[in-house]
C-alpha positions in Angstrom: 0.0 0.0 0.0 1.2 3.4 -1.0 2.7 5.5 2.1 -0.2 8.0 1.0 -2.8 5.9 0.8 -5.0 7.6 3.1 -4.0 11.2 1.8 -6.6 11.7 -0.7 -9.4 10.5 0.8 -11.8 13.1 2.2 -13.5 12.7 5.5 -16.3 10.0 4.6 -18.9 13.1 5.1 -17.4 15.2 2.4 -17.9 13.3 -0.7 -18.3 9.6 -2.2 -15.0 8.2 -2.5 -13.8 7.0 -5.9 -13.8 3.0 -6.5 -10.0 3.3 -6.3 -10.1 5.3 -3.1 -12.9 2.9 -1.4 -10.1 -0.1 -2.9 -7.0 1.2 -0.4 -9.0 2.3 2.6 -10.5 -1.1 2.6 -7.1 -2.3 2.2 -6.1 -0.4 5.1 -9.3 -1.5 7.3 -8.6 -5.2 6.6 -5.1 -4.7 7.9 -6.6 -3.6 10.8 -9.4 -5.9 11.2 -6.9 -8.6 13.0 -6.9 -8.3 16.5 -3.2 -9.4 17.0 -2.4 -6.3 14.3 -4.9 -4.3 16.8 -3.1 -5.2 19.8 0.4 -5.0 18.6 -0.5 -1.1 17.2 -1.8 -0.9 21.0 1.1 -1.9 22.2 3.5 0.3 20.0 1.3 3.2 20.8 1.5 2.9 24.5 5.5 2.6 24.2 7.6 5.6 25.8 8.1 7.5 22.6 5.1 5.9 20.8 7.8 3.3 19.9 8.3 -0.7 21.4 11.5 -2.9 20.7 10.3 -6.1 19.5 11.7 -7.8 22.6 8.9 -6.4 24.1 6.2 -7.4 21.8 7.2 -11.0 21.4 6.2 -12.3 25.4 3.2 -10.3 25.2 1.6 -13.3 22.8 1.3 -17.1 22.8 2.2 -17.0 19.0 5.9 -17.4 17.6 8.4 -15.1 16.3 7.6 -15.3 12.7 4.5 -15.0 13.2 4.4 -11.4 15.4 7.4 -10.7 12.5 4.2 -11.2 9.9 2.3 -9.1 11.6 4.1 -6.3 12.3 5.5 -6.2 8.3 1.7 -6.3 7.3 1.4 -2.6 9.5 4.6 -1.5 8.3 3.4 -1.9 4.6 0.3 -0.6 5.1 1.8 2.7 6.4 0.7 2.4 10.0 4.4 1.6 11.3 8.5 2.3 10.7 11.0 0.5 12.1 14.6 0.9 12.7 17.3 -1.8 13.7 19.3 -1.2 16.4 21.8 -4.0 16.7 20.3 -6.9 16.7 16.5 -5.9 17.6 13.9 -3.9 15.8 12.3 -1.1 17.6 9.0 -0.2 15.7 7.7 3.0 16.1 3.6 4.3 14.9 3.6 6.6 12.3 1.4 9.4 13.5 0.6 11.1 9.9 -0.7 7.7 9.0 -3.3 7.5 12.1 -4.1 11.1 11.8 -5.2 10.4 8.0 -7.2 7.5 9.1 -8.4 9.6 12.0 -9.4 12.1 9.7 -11.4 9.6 7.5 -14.2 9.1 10.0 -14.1 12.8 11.2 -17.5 14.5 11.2 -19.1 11.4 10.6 -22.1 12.7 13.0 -23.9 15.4 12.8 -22.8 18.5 15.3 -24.5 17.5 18.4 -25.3 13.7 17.4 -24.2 11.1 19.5 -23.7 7.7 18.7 
């Protein structure tokens, strides 16, 4: 998924999306739609520094390395995460442009004074 993806889209509100448009938010959604992918975004977010080491993440699940590996490539190439080696471990760190686009998306969704 482009870096951009989310940077042309319009909040949902503003005006239809194109079929394109619809294509890599959904994109974007399904990436999120897994609750390990969920939890490990949690768990980066939380970090001091909006960052975590992957040393970190890995006791966190019953699941093996490859598979939290997986996982946290799928938010990297969806735009949501960046990493960085330092020596041997990976320190992952949220990209906040990405999750203000997204944020963005479902801004103004309800009315002024609606609540859900």
């Amino acid at each position: 998924m482009p870096e951009d993806a989310l940077a042309c889209c319009a909040p949902l509100v503003t005006e239809p999306m194109s079929t394109e448009q619809a294509a890599q938010v959904a994109r974007l959604l399904k990436v999120l739609g897994d609750p390990v992918r969920v939890r490990l975004l949690s768990m980066v977010l939380a970090g001091e520094g909006r960052e975590a080491c992957a040393c970190d993440l890995l006791p966190a699940f019953e699941l093996s390395q490859p598979t939290i590996s997986h996982h946290l490539k799928v938010l990297h190439e969806a735009g949501l995460l960046d990493r960085e080696k330092r020596g041997v471990w990976v320190y992952w760190r949220a990209r906040p442009e990405a999750l203000e686009a997204l944020a963005r998306l479902f801004s103004d969704v309800l009315a002024p004074g609606v609540t859900a």
